[in-house]
N, CA, C, O and CB atoms as a CASP TS submission, in Angstrom:
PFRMAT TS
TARGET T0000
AUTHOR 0000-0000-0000
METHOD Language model
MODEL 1
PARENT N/A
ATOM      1  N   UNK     1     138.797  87.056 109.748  1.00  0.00           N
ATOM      2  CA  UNK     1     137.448  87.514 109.490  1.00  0.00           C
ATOM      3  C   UNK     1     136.557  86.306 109.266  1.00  0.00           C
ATOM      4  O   UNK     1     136.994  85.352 108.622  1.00  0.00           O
ATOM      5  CB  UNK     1     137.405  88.470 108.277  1.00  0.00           C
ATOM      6  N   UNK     2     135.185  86.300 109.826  1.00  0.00           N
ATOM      7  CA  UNK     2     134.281  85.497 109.763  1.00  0.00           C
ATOM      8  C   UNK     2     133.425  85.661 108.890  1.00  0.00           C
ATOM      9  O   UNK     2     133.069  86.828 108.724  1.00  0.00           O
ATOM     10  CB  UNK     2     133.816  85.381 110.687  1.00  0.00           C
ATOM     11  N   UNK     3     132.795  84.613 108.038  1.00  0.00           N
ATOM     12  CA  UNK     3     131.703  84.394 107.073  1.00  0.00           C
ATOM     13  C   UNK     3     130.118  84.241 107.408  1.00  0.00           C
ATOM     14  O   UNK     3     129.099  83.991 106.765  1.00  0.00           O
ATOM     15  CB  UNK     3     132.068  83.248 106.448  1.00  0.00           C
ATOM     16  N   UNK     4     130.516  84.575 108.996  1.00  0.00           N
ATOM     17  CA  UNK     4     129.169  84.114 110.067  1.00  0.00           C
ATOM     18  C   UNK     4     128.403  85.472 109.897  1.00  0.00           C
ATOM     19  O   UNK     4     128.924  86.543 110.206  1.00  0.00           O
ATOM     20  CB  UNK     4     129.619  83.729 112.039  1.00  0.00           C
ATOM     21  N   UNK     5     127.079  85.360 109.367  1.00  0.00           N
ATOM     22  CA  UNK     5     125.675  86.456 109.297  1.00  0.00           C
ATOM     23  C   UNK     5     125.647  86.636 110.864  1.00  0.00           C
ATOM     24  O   UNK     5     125.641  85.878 111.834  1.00  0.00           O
ATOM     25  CB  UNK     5     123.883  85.698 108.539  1.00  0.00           C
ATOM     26  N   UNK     6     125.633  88.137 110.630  1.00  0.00           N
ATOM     27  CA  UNK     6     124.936  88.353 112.158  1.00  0.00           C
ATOM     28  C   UNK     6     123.771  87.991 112.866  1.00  0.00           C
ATOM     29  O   UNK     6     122.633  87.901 112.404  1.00  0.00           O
ATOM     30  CB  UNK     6     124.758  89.422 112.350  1.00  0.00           C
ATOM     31  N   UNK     7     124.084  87.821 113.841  1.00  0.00           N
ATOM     32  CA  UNK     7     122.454  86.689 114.411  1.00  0.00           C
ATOM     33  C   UNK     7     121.135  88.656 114.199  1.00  0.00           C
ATOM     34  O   UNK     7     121.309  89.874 114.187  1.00  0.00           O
ATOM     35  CB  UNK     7     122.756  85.621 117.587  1.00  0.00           C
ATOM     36  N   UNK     8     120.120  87.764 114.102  1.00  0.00           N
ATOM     37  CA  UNK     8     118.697  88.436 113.812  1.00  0.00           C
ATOM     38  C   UNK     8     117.868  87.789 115.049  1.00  0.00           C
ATOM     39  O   UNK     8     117.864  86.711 115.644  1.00  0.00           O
ATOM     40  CB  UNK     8     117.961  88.002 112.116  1.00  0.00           C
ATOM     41  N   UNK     9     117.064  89.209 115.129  1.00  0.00           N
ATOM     42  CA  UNK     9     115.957  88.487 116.016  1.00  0.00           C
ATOM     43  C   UNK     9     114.630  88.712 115.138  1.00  0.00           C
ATOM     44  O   UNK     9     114.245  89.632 114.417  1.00  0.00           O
ATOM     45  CB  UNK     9     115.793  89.207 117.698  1.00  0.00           C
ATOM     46  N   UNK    10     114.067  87.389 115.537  1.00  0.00           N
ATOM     47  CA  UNK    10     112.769  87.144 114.199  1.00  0.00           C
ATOM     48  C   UNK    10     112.045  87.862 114.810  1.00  0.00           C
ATOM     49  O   UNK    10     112.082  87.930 116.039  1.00  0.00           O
ATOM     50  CB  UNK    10     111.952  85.591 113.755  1.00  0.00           C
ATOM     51  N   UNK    11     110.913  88.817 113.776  1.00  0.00           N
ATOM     52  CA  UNK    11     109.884  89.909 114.126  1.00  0.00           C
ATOM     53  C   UNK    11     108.890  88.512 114.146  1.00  0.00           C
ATOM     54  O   UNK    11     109.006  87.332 113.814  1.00  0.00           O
ATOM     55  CB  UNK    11     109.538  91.475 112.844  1.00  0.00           C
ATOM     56  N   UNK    12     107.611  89.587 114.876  1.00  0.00           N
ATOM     57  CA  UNK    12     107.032  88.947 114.761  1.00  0.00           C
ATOM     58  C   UNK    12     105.498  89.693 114.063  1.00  0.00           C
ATOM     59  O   UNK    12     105.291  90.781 114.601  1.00  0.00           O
ATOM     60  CB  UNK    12     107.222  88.313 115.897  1.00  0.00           C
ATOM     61  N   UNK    13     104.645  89.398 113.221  1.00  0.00           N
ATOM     62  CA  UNK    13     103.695  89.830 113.068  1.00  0.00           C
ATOM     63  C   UNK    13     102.793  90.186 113.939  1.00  0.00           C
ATOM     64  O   UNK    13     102.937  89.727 115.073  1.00  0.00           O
ATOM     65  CB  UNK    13     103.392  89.320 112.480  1.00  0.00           C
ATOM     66  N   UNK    14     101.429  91.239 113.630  1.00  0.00           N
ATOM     67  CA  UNK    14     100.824  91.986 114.460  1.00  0.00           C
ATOM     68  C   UNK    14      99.885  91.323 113.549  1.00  0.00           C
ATOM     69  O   UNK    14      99.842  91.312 112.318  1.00  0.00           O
ATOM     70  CB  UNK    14     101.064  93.543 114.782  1.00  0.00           C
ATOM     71  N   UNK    15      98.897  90.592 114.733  1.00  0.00           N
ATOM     72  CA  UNK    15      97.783  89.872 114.352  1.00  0.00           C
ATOM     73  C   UNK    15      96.730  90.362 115.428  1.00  0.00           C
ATOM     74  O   UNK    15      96.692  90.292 116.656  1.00  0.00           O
ATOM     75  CB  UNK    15      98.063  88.266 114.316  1.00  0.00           C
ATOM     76  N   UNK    16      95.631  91.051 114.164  1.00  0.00           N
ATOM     77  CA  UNK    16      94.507  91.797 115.054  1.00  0.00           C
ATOM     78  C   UNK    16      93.136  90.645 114.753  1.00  0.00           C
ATOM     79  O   UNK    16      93.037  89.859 113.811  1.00  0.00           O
ATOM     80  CB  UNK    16      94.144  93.752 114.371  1.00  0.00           C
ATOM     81  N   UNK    17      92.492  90.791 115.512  1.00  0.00           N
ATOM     82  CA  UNK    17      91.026  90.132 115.566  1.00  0.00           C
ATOM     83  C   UNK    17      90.614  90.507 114.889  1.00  0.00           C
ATOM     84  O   UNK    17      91.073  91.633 114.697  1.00  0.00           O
ATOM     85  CB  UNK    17      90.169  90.147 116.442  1.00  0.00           C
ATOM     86  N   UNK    18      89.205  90.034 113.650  1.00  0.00           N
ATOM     87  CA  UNK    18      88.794  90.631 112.827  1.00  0.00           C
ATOM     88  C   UNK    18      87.932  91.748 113.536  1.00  0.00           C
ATOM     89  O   UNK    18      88.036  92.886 113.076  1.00  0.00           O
ATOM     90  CB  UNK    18      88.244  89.782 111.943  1.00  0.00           C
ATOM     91  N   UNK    19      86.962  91.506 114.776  1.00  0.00           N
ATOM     92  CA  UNK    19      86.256  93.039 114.897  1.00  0.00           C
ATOM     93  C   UNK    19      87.273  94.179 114.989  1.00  0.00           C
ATOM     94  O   UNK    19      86.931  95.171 114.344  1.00  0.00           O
ATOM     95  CB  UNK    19      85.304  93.183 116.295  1.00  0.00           C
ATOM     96  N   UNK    20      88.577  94.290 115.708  1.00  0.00           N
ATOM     97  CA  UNK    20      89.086  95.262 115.732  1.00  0.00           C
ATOM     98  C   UNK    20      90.338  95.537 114.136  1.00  0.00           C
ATOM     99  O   UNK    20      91.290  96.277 113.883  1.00  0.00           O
ATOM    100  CB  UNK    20      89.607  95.174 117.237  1.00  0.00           C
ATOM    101  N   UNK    21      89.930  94.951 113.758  1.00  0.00           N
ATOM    102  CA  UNK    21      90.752  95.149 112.501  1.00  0.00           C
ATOM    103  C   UNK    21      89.529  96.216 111.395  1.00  0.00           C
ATOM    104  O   UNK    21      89.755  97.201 110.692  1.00  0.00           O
ATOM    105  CB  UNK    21      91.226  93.258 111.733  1.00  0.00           C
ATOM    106  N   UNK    22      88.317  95.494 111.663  1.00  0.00           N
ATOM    107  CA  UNK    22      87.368  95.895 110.774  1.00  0.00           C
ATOM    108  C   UNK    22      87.481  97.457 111.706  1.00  0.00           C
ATOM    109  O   UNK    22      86.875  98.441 111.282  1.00  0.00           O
ATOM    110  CB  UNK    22      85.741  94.822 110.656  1.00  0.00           C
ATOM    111  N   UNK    23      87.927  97.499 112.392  1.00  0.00           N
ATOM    112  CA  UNK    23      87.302  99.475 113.365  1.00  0.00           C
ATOM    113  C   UNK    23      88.444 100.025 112.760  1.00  0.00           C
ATOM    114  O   UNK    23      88.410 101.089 112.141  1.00  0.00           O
ATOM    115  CB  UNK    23      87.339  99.872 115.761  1.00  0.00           C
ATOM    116  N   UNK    24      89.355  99.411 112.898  1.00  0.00           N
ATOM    117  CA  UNK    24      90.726 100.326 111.784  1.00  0.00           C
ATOM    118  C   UNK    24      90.610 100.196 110.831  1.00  0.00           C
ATOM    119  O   UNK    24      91.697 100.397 110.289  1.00  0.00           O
ATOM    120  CB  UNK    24      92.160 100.080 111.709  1.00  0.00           C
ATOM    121  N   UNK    25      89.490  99.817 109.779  1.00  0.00           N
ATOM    122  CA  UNK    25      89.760  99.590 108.450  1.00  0.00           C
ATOM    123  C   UNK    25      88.690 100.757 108.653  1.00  0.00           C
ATOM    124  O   UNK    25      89.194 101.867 108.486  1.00  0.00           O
ATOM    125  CB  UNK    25      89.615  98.034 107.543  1.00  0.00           C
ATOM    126  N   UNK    26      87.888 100.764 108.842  1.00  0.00           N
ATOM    127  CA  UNK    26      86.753 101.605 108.855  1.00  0.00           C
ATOM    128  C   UNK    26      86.985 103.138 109.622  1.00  0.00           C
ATOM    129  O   UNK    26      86.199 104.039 109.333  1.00  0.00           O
ATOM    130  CB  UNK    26      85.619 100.746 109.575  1.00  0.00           C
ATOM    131  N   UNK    27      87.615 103.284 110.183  1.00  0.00           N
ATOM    132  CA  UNK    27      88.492 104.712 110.840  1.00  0.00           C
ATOM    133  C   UNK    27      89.405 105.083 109.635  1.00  0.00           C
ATOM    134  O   UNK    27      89.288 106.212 109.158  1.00  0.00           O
ATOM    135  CB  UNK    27      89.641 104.358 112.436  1.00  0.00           C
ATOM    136  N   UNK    28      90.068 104.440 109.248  1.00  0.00           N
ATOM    137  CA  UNK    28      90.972 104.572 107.851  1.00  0.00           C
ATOM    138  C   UNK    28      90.345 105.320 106.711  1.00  0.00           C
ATOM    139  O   UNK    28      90.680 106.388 106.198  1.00  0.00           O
ATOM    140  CB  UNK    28      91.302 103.131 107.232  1.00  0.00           C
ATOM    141  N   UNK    29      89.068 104.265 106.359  1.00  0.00           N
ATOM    142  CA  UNK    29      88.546 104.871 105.434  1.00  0.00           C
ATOM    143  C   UNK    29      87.824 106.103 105.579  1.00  0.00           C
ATOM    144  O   UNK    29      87.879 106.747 104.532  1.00  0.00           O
ATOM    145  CB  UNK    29      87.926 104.117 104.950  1.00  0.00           C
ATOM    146  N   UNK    30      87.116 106.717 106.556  1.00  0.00           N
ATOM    147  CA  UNK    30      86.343 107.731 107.335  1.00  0.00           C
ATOM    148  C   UNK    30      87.515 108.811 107.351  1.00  0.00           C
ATOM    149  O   UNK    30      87.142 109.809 106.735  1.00  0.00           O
ATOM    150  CB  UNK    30      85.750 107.183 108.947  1.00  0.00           C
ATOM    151  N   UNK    31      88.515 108.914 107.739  1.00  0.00           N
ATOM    152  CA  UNK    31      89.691 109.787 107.900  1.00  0.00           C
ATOM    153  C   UNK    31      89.997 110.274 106.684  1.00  0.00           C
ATOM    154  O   UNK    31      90.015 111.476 106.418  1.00  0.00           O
ATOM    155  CB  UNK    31      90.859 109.159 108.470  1.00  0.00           C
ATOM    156  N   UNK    32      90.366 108.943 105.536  1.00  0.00           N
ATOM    157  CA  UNK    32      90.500 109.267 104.361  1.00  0.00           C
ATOM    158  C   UNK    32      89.792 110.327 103.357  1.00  0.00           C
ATOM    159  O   UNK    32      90.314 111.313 102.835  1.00  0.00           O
ATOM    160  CB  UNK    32      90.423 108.314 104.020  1.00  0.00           C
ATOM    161  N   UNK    33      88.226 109.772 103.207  1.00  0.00           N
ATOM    162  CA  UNK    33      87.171 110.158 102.847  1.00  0.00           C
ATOM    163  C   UNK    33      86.812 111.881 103.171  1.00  0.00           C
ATOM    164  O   UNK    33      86.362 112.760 102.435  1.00  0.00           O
ATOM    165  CB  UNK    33      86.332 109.171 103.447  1.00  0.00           C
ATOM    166  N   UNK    34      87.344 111.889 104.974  1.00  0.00           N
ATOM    167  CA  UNK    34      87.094 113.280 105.057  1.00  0.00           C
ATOM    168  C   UNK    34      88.619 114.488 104.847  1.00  0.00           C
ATOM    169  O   UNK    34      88.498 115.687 105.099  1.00  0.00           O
ATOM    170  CB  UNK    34      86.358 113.374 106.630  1.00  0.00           C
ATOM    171  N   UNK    35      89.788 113.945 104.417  1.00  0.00           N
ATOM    172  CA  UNK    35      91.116 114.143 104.240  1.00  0.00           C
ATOM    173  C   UNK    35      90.859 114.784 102.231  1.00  0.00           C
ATOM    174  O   UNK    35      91.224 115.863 101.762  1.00  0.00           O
ATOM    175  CB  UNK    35      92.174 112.327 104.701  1.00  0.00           C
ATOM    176  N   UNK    36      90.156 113.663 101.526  1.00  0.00           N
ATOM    177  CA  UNK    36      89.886 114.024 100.548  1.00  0.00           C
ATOM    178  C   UNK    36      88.433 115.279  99.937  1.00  0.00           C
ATOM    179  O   UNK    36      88.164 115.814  98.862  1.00  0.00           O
ATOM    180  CB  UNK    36      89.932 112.817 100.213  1.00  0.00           C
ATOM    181  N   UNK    37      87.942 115.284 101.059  1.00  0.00           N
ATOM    182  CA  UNK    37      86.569 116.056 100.587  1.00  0.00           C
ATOM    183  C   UNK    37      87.063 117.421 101.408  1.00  0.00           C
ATOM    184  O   UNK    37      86.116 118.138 101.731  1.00  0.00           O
ATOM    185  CB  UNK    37      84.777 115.236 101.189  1.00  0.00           C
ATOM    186  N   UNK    38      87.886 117.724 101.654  1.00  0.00           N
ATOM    187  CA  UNK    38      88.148 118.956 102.522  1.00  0.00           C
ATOM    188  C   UNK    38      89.779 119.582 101.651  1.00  0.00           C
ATOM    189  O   UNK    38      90.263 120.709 101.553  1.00  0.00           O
ATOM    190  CB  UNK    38      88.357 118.359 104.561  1.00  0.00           C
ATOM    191  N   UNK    39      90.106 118.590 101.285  1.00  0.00           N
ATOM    192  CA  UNK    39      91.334 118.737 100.179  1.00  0.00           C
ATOM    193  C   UNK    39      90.472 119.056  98.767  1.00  0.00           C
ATOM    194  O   UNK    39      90.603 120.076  98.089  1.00  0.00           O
ATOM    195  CB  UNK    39      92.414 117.082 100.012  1.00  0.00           C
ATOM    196  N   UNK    40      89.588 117.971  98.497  1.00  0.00           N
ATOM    197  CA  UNK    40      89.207 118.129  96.661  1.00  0.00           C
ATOM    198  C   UNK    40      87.942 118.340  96.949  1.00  0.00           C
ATOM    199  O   UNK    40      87.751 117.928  95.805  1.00  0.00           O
ATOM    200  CB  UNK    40      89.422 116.685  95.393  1.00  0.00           C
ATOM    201  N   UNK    41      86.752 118.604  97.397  1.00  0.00           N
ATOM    202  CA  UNK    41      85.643 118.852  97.189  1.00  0.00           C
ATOM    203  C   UNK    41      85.247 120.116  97.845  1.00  0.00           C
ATOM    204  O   UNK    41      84.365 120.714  97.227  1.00  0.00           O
ATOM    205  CB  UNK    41      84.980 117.836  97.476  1.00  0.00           C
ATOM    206  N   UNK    42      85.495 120.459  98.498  1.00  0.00           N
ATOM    207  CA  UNK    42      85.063 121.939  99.478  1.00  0.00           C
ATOM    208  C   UNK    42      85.496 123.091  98.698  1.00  0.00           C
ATOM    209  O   UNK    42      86.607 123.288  98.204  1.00  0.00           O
ATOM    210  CB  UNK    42      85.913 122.105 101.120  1.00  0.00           C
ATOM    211  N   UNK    43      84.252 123.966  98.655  1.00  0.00           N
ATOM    212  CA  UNK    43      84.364 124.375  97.406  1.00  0.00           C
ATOM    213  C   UNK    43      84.165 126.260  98.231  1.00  0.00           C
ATOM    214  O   UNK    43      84.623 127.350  97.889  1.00  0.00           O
ATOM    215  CB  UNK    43      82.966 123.497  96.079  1.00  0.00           C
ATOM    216  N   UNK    44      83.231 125.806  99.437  1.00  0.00           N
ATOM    217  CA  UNK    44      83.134 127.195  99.981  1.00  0.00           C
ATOM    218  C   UNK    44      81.211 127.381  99.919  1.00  0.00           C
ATOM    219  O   UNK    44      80.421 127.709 100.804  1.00  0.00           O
ATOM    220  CB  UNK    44      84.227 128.496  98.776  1.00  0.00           C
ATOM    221  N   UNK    45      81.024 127.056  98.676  1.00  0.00           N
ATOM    222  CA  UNK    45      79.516 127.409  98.034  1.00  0.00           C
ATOM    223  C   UNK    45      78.830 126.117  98.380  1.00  0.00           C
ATOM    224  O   UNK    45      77.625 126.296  98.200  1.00  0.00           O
ATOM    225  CB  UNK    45      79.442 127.749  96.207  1.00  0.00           C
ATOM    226  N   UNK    46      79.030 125.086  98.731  1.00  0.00           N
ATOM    227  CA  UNK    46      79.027 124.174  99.221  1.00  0.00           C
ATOM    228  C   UNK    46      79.250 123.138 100.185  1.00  0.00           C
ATOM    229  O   UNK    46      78.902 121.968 100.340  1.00  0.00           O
ATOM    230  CB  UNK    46      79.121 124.152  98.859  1.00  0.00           C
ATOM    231  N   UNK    47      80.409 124.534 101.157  1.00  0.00           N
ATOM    232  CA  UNK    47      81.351 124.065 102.121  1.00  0.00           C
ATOM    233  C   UNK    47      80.387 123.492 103.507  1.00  0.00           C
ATOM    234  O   UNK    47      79.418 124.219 103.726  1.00  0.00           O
ATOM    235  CB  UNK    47      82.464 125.412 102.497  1.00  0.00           C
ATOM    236  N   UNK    48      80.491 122.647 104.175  1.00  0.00           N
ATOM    237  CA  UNK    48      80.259 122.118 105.584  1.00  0.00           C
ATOM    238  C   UNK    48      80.238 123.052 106.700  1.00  0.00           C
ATOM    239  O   UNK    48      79.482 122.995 107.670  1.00  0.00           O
ATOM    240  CB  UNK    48      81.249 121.177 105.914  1.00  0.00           C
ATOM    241  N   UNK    49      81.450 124.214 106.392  1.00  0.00           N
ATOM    242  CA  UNK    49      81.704 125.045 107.352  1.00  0.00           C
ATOM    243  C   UNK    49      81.118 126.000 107.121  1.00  0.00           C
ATOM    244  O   UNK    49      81.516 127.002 107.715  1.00  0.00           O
ATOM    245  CB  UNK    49      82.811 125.293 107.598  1.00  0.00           C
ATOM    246  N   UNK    50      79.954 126.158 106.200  1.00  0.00           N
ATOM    247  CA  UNK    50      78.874 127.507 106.554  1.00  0.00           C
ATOM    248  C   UNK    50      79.756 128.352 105.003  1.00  0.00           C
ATOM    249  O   UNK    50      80.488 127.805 104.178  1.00  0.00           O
ATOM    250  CB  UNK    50      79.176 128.610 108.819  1.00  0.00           C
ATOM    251  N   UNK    51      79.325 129.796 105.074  1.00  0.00           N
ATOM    252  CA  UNK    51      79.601 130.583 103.719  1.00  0.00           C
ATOM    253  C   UNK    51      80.799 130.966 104.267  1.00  0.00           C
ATOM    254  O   UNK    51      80.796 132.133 103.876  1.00  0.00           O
ATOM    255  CB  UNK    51      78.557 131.857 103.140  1.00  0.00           C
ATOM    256  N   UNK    52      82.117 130.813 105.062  1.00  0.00           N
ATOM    257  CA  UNK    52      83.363 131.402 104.872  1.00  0.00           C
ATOM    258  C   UNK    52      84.692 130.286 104.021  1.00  0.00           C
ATOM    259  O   UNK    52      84.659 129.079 103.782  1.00  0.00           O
ATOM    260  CB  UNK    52      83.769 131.869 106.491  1.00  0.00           C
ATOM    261  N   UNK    53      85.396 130.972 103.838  1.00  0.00           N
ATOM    262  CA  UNK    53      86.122 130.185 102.862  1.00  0.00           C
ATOM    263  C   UNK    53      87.870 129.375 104.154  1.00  0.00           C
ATOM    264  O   UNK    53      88.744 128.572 103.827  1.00  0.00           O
ATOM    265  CB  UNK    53      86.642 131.718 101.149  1.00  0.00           C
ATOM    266  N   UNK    54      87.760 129.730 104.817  1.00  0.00           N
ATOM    267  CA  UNK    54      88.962 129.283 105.712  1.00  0.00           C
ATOM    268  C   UNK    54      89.802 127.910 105.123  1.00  0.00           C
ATOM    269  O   UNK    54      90.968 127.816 104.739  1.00  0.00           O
ATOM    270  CB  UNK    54      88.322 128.922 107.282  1.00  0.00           C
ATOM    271  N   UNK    55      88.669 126.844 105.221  1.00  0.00           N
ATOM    272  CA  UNK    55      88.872 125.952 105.232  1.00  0.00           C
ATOM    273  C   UNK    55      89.673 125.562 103.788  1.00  0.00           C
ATOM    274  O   UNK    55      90.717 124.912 103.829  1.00  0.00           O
ATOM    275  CB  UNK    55      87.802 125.480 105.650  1.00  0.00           C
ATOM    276  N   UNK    56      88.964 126.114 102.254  1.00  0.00           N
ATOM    277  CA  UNK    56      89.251 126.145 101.399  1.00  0.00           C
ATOM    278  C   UNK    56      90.450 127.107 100.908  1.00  0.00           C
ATOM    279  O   UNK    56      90.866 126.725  99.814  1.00  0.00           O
ATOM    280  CB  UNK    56      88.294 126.159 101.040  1.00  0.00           C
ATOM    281  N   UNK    57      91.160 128.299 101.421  1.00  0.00           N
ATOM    282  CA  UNK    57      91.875 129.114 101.408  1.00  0.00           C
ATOM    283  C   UNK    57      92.967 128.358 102.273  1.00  0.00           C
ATOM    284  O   UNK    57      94.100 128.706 101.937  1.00  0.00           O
ATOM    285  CB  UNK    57      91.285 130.354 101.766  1.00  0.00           C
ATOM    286  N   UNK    58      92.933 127.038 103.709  1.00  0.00           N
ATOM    287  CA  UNK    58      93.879 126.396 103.974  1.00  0.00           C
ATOM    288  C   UNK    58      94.685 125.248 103.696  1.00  0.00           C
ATOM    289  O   UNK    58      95.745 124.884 104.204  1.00  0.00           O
ATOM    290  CB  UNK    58      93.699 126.374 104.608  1.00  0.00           C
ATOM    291  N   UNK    59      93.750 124.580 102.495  1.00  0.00           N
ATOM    292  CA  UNK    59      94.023 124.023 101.843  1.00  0.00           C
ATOM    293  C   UNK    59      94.406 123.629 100.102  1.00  0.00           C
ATOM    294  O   UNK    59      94.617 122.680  99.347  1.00  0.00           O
ATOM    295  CB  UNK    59      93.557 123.788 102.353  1.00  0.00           C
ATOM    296  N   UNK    60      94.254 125.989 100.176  1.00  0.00           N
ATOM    297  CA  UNK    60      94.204 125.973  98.364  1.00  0.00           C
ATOM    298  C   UNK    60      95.790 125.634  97.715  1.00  0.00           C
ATOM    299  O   UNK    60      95.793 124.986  96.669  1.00  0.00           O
ATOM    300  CB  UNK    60      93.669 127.841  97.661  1.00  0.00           C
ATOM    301  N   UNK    61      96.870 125.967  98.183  1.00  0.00           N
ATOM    302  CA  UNK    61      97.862 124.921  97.713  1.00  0.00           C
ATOM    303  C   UNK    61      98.285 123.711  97.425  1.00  0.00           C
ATOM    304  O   UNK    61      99.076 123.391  96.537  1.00  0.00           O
ATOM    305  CB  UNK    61      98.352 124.931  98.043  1.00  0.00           C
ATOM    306  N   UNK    62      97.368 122.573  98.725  1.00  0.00           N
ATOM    307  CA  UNK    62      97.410 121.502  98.233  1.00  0.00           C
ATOM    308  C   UNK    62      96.576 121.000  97.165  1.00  0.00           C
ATOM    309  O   UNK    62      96.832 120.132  96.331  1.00  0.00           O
ATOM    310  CB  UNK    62      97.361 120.900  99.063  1.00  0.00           C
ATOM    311  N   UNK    63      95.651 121.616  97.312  1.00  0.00           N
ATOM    312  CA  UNK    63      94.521 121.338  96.125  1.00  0.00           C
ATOM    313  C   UNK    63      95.103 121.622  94.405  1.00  0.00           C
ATOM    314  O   UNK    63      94.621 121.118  93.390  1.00  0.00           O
ATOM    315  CB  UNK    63      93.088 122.561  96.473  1.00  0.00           C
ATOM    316  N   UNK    64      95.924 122.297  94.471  1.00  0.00           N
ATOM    317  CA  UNK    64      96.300 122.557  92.711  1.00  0.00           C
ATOM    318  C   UNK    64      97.488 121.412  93.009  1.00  0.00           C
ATOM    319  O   UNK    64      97.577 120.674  92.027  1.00  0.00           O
ATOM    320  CB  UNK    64      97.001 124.607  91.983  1.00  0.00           C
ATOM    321  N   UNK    65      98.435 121.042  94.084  1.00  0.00           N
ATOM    322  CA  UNK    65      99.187 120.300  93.930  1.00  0.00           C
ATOM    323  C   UNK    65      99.130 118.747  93.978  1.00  0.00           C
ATOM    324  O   UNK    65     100.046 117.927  94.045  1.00  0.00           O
ATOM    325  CB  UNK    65      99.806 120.734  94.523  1.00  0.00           C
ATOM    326  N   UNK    66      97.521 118.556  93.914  1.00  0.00           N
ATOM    327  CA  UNK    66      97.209 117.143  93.550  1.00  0.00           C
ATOM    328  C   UNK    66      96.329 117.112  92.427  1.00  0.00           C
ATOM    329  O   UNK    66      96.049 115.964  92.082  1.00  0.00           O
ATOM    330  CB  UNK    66      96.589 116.375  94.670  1.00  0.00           C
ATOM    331  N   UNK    67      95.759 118.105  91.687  1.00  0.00           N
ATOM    332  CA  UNK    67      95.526 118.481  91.089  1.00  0.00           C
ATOM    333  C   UNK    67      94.178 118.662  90.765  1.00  0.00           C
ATOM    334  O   UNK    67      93.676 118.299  89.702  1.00  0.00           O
ATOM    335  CB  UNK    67      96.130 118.172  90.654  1.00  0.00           C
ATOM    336  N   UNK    68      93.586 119.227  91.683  1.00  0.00           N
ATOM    337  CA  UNK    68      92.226 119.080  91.723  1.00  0.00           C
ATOM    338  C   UNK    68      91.944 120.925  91.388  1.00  0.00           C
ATOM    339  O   UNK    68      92.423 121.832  92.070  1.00  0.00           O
ATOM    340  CB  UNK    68      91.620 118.271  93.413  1.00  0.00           C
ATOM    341  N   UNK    69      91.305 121.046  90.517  1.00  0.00           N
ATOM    342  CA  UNK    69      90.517 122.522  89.603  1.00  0.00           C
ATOM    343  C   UNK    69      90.088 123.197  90.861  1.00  0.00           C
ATOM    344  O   UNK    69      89.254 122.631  91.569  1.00  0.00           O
ATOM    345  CB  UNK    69      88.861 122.189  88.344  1.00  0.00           C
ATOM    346  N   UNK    70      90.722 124.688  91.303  1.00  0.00           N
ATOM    347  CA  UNK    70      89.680 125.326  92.473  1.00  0.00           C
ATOM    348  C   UNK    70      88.857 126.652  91.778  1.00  0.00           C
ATOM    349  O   UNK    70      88.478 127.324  92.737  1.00  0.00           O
ATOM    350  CB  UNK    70      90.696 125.955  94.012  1.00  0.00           C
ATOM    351  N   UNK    71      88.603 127.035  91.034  1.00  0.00           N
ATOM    352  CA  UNK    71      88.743 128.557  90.407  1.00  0.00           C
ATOM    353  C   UNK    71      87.426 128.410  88.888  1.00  0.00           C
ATOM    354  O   UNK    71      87.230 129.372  88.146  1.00  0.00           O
ATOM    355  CB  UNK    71      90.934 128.897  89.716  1.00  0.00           C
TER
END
């Protein structure tokens, strides 16, 4: 038996340009932003999607399970 490490192949990093880094940082946050206001802020009485509740009734489980007040 040998004491020899198995050979590796070195990764290599993913190096983006700053303009296109800044469009994924900024898609990120936009995704996020609307991931959280449709999870914790949509309320129905206030909703984006007009006076039906869909949106808020498809997301009322996750909403108590991060713990955001719906009621």
């Amino acid at each position: 038996m040998s004491d020899v490490p198995a050979a590796r192949s070195a990764s290599t990093p993913v190096v983006l340009p700053i303009p296109r880094a800044a469009l994924w940082l900024a898609g990120t946050v936009i995704l996020a932003l609307a991931v959280y206001y449709f999870i914790g802020v949509d309320q129905g009485a206030i909703s984006v999607s007009g006076h039906n509740y869909y949106i808020h009734e498809f997301m009322h489980d996750g909403r108590h399970f991060f713990g955001f007040p719906c009621h």
